[in-house]
C-alpha positions as a Markdown table, in Angstrom:
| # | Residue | x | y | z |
|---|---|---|---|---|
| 1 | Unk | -1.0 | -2.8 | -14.8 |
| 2 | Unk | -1.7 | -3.1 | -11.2 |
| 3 | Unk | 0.8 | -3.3 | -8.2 |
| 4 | Unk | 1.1 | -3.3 | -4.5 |
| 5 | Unk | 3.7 | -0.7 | -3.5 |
| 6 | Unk | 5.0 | -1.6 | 0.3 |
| 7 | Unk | 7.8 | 0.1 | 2.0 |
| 8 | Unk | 10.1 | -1.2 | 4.2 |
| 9 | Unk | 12.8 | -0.1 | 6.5 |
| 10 | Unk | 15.1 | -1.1 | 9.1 |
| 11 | Unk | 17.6 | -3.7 | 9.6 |
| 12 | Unk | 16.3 | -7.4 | 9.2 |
| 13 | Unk | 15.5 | -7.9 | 12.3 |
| 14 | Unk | 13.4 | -4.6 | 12.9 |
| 15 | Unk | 11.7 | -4.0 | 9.3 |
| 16 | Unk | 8.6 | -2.7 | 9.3 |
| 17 | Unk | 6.2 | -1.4 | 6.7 |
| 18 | Unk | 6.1 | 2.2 | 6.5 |
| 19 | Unk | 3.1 | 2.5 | 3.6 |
| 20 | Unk | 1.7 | 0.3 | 1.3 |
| 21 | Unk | -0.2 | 1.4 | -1.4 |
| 22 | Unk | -2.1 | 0.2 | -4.4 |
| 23 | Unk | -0.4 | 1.9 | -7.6 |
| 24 | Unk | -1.3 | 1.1 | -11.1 |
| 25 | Unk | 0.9 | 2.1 | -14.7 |
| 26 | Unk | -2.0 | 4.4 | -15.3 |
| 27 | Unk | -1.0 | 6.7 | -12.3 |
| 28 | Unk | -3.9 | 5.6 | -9.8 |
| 29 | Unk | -3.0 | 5.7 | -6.2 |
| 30 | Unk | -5.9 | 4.7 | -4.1 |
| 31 | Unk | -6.1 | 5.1 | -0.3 |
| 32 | Unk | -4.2 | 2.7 | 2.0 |
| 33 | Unk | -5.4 | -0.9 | 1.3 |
| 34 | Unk | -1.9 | -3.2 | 2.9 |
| 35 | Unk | -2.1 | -1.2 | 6.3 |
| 36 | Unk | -2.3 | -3.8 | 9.6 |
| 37 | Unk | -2.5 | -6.7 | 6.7 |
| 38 | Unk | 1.0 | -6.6 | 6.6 |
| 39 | Unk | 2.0 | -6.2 | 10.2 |
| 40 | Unk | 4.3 | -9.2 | 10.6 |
| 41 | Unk | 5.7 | -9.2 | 7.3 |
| 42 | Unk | 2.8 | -11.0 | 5.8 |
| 43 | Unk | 1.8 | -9.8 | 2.8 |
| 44 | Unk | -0.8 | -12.2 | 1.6 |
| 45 | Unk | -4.4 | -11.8 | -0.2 |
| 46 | Unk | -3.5 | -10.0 | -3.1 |
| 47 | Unk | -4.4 | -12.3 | -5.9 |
| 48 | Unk | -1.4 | -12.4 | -8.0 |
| 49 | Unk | -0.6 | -8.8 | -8.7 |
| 50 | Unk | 3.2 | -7.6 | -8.7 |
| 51 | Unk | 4.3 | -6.0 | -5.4 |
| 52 | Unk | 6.8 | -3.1 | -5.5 |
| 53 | Unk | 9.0 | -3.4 | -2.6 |
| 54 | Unk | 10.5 | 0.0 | -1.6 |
| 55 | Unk | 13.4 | -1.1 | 0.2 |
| 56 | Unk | 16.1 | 1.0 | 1.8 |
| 57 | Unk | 19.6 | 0.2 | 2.1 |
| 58 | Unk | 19.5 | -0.9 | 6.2 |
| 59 | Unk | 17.0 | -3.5 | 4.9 |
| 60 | Unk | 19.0 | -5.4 | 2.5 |
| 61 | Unk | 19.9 | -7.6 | 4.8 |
| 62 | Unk | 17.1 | -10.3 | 4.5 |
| 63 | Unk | 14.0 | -9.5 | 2.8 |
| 64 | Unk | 10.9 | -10.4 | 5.0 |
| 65 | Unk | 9.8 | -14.0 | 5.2 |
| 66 | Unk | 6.2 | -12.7 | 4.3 |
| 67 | Unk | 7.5 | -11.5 | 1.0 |
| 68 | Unk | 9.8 | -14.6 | 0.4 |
| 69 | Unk | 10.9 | -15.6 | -3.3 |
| 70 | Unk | 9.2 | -14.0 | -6.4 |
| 71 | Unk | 7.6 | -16.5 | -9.0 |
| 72 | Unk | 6.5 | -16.7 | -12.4 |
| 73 | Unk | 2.7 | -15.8 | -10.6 |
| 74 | Unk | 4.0 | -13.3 | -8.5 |
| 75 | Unk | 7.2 | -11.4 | -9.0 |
| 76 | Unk | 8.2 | -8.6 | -6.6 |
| 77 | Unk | 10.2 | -5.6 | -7.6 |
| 78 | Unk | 12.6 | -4.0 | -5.1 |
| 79 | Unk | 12.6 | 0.0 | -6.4 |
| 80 | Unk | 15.9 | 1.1 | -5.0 |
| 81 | Unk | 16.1 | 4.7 | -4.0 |
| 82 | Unk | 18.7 | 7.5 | -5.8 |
| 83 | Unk | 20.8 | 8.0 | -2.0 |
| 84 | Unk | 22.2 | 4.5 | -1.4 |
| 85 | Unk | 22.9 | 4.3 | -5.2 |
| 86 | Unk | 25.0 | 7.6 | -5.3 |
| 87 | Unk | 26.4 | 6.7 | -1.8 |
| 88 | Unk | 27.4 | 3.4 | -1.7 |
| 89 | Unk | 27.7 | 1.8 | -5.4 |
| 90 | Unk | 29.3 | -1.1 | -4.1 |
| 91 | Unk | 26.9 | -1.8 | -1.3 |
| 92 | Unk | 24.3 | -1.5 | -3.6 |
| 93 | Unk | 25.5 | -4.2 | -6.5 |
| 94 | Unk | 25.9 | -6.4 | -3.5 |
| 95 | Unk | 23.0 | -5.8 | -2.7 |
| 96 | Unk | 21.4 | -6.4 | -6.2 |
| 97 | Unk | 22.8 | -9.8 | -6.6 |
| 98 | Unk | 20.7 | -10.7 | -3.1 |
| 99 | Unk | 17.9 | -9.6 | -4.5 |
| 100 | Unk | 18.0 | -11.1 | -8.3 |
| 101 | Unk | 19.3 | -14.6 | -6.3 |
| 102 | Unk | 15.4 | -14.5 | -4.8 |
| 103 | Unk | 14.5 | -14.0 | -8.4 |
| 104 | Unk | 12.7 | -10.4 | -7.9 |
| 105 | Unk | 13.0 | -7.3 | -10.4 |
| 106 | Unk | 15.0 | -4.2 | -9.5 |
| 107 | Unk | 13.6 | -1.2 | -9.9 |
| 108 | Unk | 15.5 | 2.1 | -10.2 |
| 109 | Unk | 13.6 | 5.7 | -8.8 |
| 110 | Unk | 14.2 | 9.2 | -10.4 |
| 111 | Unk | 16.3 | 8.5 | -13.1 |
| 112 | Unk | 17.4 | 12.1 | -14.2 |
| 113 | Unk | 17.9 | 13.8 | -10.9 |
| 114 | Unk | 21.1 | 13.0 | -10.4 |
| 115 | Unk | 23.9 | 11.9 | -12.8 |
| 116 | Unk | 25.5 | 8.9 | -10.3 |
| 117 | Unk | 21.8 | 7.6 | -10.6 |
| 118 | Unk | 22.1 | 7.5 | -14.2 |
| 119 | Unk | 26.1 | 6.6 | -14.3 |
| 120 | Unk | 24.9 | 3.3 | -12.7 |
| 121 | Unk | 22.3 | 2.4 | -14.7 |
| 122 | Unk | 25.1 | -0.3 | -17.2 |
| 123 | Unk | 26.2 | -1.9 | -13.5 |
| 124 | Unk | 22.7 | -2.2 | -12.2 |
| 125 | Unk | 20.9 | -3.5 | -15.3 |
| 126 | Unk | 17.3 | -2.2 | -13.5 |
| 127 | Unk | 14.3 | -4.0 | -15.4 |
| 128 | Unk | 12.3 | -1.0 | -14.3 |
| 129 | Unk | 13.2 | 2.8 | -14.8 |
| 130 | Unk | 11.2 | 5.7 | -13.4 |
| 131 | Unk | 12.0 | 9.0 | -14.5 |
| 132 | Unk | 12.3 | 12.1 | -12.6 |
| 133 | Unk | 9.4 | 14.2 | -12.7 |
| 134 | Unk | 11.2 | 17.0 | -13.4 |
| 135 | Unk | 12.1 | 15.8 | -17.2 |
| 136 | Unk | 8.5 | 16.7 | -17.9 |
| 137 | Unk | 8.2 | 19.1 | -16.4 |
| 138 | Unk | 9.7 | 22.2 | -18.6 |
| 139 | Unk | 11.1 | 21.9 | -22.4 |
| 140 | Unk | 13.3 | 19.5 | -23.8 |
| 141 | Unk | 17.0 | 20.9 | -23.0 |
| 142 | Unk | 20.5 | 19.4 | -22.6 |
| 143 | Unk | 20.1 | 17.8 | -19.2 |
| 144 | Unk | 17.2 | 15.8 | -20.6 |
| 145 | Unk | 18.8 | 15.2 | -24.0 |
| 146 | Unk | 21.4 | 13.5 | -21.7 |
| 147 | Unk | 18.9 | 11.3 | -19.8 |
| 148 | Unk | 16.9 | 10.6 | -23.2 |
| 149 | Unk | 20.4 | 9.0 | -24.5 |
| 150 | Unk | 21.3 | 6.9 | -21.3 |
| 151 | Unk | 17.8 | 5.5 | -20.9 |
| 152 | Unk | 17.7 | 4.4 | -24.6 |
| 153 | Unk | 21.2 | 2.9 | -24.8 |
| 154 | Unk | 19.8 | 0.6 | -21.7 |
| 155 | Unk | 16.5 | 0.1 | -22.9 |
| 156 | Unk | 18.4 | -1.0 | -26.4 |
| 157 | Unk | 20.3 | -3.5 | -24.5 |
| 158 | Unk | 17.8 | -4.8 | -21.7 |
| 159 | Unk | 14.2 | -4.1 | -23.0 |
| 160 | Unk | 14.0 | -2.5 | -20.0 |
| 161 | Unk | 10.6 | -0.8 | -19.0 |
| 162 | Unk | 10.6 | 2.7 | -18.5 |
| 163 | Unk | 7.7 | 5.0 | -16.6 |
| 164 | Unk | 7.5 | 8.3 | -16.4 |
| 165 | Unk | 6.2 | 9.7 | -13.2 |
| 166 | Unk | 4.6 | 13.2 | -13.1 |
| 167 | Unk | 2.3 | 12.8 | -16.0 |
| 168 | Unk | -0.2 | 15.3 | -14.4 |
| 169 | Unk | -1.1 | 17.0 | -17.8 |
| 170 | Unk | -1.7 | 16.2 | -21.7 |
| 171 | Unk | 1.4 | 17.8 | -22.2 |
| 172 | Unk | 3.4 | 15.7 | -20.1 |
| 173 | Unk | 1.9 | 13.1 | -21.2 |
| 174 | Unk | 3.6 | 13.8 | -24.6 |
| 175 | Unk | 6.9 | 14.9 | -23.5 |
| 176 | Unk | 6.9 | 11.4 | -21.7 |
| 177 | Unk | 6.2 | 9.7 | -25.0 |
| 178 | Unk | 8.6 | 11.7 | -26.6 |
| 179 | Unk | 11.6 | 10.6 | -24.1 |
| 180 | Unk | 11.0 | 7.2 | -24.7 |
| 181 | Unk | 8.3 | 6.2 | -21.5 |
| 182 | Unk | 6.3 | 3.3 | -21.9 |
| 183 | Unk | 4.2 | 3.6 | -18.9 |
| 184 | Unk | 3.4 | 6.4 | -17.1 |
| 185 | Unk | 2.1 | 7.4 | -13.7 |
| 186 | Unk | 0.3 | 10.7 | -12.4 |
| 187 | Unk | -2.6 | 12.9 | -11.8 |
| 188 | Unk | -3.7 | 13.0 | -15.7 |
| 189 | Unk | -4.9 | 9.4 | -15.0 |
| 190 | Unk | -5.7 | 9.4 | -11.9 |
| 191 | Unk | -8.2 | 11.9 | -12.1 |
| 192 | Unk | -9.4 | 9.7 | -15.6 |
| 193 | Unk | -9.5 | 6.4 | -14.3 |
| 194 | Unk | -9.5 | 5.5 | -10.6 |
| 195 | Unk | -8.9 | 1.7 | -9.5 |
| 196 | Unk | -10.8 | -0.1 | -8.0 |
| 197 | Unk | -10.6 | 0.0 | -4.4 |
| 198 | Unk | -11.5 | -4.0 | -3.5 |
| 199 | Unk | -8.2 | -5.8 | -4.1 |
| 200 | Unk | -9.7 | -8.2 | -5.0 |
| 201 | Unk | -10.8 | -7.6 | -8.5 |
| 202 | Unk | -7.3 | -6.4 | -9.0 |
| 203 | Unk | -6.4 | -8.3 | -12.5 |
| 204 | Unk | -3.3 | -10.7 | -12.7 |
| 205 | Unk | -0.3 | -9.2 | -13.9 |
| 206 | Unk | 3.2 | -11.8 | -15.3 |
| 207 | Unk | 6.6 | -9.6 | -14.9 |
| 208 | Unk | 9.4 | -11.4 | -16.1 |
| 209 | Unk | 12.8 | -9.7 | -16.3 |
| 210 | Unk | 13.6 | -7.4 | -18.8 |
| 211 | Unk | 17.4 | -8.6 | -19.8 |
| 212 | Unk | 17.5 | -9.8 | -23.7 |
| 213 | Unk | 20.1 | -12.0 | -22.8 |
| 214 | Unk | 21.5 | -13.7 | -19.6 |
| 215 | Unk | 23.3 | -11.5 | -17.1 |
| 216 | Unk | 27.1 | -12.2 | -16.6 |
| 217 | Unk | 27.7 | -13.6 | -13.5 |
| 218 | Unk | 30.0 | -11.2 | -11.3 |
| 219 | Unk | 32.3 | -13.5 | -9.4 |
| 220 | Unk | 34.9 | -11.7 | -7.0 |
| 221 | Unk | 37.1 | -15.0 | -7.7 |
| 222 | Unk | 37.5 | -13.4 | -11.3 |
| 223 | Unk | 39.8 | -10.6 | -12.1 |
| 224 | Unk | 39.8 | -8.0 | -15.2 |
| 225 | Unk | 42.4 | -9.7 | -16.8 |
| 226 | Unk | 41.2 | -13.1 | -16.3 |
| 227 | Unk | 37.5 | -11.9 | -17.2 |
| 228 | Unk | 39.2 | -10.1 | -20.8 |
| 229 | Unk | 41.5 | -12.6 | -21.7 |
| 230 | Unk | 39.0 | -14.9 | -21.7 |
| 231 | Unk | 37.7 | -13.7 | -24.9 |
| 232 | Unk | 40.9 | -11.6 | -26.0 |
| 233 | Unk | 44.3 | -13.2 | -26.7 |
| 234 | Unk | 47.0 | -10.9 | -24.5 |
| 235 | Unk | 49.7 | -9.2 | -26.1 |
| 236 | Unk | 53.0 | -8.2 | -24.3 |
| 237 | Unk | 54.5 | -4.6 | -23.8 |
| 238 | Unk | 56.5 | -2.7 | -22.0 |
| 239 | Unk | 54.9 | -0.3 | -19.5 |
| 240 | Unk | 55.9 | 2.7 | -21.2 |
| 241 | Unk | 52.6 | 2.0 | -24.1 |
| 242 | Unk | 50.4 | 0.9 | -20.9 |
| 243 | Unk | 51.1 | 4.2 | -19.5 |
| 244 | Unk | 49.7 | 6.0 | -22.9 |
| 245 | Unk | 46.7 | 3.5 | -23.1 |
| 246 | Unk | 45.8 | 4.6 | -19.8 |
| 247 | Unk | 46.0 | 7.8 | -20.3 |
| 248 | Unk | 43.6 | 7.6 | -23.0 |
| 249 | Unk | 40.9 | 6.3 | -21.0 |
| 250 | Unk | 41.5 | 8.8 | -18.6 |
| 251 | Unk | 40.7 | 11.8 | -21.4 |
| 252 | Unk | 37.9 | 9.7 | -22.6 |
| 253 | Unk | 36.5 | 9.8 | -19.0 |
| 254 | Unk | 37.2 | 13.3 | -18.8 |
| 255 | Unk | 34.6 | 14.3 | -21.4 |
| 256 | Unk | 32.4 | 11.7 | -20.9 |
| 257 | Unk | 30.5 | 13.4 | -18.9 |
| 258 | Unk | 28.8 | 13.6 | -14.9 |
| 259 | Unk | 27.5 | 10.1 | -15.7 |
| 260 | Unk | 30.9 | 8.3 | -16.2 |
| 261 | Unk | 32.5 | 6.2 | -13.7 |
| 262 | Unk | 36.2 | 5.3 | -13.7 |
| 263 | Unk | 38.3 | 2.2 | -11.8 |
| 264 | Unk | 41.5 | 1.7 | -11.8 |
| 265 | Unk | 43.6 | -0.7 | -10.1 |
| 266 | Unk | 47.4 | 0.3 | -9.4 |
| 267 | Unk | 48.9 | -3.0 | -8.0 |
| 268 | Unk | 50.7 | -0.9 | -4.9 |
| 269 | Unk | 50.0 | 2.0 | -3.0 |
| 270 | Unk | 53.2 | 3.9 | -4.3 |
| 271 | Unk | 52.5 | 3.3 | -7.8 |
| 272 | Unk | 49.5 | 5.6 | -7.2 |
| 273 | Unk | 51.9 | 8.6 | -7.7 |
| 274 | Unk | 51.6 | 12.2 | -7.1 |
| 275 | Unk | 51.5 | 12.9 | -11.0 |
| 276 | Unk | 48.5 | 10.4 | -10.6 |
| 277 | Unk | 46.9 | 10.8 | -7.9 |
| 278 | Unk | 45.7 | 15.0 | -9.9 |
| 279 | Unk | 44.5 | 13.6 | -12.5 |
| 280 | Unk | 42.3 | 11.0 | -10.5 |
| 281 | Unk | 41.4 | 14.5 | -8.4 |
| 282 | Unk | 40.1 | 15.5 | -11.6 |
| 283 | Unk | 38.4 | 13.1 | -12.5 |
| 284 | Unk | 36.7 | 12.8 | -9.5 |
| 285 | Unk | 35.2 | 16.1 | -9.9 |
| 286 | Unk | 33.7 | 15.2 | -13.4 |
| 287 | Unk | 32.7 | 11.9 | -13.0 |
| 288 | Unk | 30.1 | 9.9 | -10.8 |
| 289 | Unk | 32.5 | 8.1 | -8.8 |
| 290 | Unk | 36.4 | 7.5 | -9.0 |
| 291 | Unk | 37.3 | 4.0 | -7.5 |
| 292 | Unk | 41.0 | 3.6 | -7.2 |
| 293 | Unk | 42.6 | 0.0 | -5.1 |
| 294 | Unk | 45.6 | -1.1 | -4.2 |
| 295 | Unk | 48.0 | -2.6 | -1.2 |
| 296 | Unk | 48.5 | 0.2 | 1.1 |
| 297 | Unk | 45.5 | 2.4 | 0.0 |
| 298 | Unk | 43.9 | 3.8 | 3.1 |
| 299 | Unk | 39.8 | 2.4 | 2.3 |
| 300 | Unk | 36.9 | 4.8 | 2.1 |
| 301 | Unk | 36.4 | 7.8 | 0.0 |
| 302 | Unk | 38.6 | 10.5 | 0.4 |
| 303 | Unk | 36.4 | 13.8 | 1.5 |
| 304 | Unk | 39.2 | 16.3 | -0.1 |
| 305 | Unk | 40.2 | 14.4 | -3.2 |
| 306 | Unk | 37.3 | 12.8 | -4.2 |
| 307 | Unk | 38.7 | 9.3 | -5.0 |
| 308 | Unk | 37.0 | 6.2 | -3.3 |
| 309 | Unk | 39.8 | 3.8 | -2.2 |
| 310 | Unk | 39.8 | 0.0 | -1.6 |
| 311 | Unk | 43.2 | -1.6 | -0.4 |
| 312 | Unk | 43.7 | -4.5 | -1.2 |
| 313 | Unk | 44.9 | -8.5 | 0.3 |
| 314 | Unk | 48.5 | -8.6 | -0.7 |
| 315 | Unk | 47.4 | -12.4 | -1.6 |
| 316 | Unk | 44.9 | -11.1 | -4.0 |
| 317 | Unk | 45.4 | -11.8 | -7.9 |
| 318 | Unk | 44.3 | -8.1 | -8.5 |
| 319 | Unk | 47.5 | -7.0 | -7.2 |
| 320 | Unk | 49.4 | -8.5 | -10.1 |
| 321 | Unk | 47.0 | -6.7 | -12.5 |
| 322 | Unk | 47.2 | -2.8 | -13.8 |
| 323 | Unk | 43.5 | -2.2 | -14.9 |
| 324 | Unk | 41.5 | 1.1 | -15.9 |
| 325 | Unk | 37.9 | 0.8 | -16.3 |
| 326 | Unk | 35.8 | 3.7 | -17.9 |
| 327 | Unk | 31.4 | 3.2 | -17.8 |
| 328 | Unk | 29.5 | 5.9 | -19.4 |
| 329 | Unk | 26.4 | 5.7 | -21.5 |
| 330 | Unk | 27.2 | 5.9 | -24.4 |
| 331 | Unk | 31.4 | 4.4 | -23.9 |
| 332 | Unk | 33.0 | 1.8 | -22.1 |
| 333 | Unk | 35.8 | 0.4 | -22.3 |
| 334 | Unk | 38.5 | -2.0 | -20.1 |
| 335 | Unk | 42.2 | -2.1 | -20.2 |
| 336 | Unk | 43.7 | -4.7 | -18.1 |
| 337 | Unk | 47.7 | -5.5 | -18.0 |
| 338 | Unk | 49.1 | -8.7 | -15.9 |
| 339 | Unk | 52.8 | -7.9 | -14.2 |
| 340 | Unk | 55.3 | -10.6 | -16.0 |
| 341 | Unk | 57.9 | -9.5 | -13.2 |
| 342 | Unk | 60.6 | -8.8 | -15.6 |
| 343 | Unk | 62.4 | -5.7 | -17.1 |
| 344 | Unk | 64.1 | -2.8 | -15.6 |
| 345 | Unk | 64.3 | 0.0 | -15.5 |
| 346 | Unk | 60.9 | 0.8 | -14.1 |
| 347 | Unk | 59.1 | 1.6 | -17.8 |
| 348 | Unk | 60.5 | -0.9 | -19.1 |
| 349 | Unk | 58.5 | -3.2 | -16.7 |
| 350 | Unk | 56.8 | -6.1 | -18.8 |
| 351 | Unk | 53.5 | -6.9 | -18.7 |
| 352 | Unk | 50.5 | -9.0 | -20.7 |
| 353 | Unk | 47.7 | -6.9 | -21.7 |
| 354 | Unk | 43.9 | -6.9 | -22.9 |
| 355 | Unk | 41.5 | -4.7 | -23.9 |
| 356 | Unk | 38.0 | -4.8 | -24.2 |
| 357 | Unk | 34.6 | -2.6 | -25.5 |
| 358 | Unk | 32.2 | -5.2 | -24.9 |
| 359 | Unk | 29.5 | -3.9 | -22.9 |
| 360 | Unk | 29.3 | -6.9 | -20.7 |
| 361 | Unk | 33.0 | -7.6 | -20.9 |
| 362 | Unk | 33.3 | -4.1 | -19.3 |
| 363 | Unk | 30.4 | -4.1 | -17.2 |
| 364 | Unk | 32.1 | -7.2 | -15.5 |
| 365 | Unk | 35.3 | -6.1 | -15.0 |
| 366 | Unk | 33.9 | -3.4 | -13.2 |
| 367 | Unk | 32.2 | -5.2 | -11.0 |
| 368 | Unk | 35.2 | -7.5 | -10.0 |
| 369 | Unk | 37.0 | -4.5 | -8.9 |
| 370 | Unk | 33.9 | -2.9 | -7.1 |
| 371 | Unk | 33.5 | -5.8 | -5.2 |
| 372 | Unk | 36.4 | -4.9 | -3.7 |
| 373 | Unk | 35.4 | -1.7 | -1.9 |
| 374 | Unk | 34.0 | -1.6 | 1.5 |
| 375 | Unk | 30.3 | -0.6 | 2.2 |
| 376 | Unk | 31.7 | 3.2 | 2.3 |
| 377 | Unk | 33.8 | 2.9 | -0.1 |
């Protein structure tokens, strides 16, 4: 496969290309061949091969006219980089639905060399992985066993395509087949079979994305109730089993793992209790990312606890819910309770429940609560 690679940053207004290279599946990176061609944004003359657009999170705001709306000829594949995904989740699943809206592929970069990376992988639904060089790099271990698991659980679901970069020897060549690569990229084929340098013999290449089946659709309008009882019929309880439930999924996520991430919502800002408020601490520490929202909630992450907080509109349905959320590779699950307004004392609070392992059931519910967080949240 062959591919133009260009790199942008910058807001909208200011983007400009910082390299574009030819790169090929087989590892070959010739020298510079977009350079002043694609001054201006226009990136033209190419034939029909896919361009990678490296794009970095100041540019999300409009991609370049130049590079306009991917087709069924050419499809374009935003690679987004490990920082903005470990930084700002939510920015970046806004983000994502800008992109996939222009009908382009998204791309994930060194897959392995960090856990929120790989914790996101469910949310983001790349049709394009690259692993971290690194995973071929030394013998199999733990760490990779980890990354082996994640990848294929995706790849399961999406028949997403996965390359391993660093294939600079016949043994790494190997270990990448043995984790699961399909492509692969590096000095072992560069050195065996250079492209060709005039563009214009570059051969067509079709992309289409990788999803088996249609992506949910992430609406903010829906909530984790409404998006669960949907498919599930809710059953009433007092909040005396919610609180036990929810604890649950709070020990799941525990042990789940660096690649976990855990929502909750909480309704008010005083229902976010001291009691709570540890074991969130804790979980912060273990897991990729601990969202928590509510009215009252001061919004960013917290730099001593850990916890990422979103308030909330008191005329938003979400404060009439109680949800927890848990995403990890290999679990997920959504529990998501609707306030009835009735019973007292305080546990004995009534509310309408659902729960939910459905991958996509989960993976939307998450979303619906992410949207909710601010670009630093």
């Amino acid at each position: 496969m062959v591919a133009l690679e260009v790199r942008l940053r910058g807001v909208s207004e200011v983007q400009t290309v910082v390299t574009g290279t030819a790169i090929d599946a087989n590892g070959g990176q010739p020298p510079n061949v977009v350079d002043d061609a694609v001054s201006g944004h226009s990136v033209t003359g190419y034939g029909t091969s896919p361009v990678l657009v490296v794009l970095e999170m100041d540019a999300v705001t409009g991609l370049p006219a130049g590079i306009g709306h991917s087709t069924d000829q050419r499809r374009h594949v935003v690679l987004l980089g490990i920082d903005p995904i470990a930084g700002e989740p939510a920015a970046t699943l806004r983000t994502i639905r800008q992109v996939r809206r222009d009908g382009h592929l998204i791309a994930i970069d060194h897959i392995g060399a960090r856990p929120e990376a790989l914790a996101m992988l469910p949310l983001i639904e790349p049709d394009i992985i690259f692993l971290a060089p690194h995973l071929l790099a030394r013998p199999a271990n733990p760490e990779t066993a980890r990354v082996v698991h994640a990848v294929n659980a995706h790849v399961e679901r999406t028949l997403a395509a996965v390359v391993a970069t660093g294939v600079d020897s016949e043994q790494a060549r190997r270990r990448a087949l043995a984790i699961g690569a399909q492509f692969g990229q590096g000095q072992l084929f560069a050195a065996n079979a250079p492209l060709e340098q005039d563009h214009d013999d570059w051969p067509a290449e079709s992309l289409a994305p990788a999803t088996r089946g249609p992506r949910a659709e992430y609406l903010r309008s829906a909530t984790p109730f409404e998006i669960v009882a949907a498919r599930r019929r809710p059953t009433i309880t007092r909040k005396d089993l919610l609180v036990m439930m929810s604890r649950m999924l709070e020990a799941h996520a525990m042990t789940a793992g660096p690649e976990a991430i855990v929502l909750g919502t909480f309704q008010q800002a005083h229902q976010f209790t001291a009691a709570t408020r540890v074991v969130w601490e804790a979980l912060a520490e273990r897991a990729a990312y601990a969202g928590v929202s509510g009215v009252g909630l001061v919004p960013g992450a917290n730099t001593s606890s850990g916890i990422h907080f979103a308030p909330l509109d008191a005329g938003d349905r979400l404060v009439h819910e109680w949800s927890v959320v848990v995403i990890a590779p290999l679990f997920g699950a959504v529990l998501s309770a609707r306030d009835l307004h009735r019973g007292n004392p305080e546990r004995n609070r009534e509310f309408e429940y659902v729960v939910s392992y459905e991958h996509r059931t989960v993976i939307r519910s998450a979303h619906s609560i992410l949207d909710r967080f601010t670009k630093h949240g």
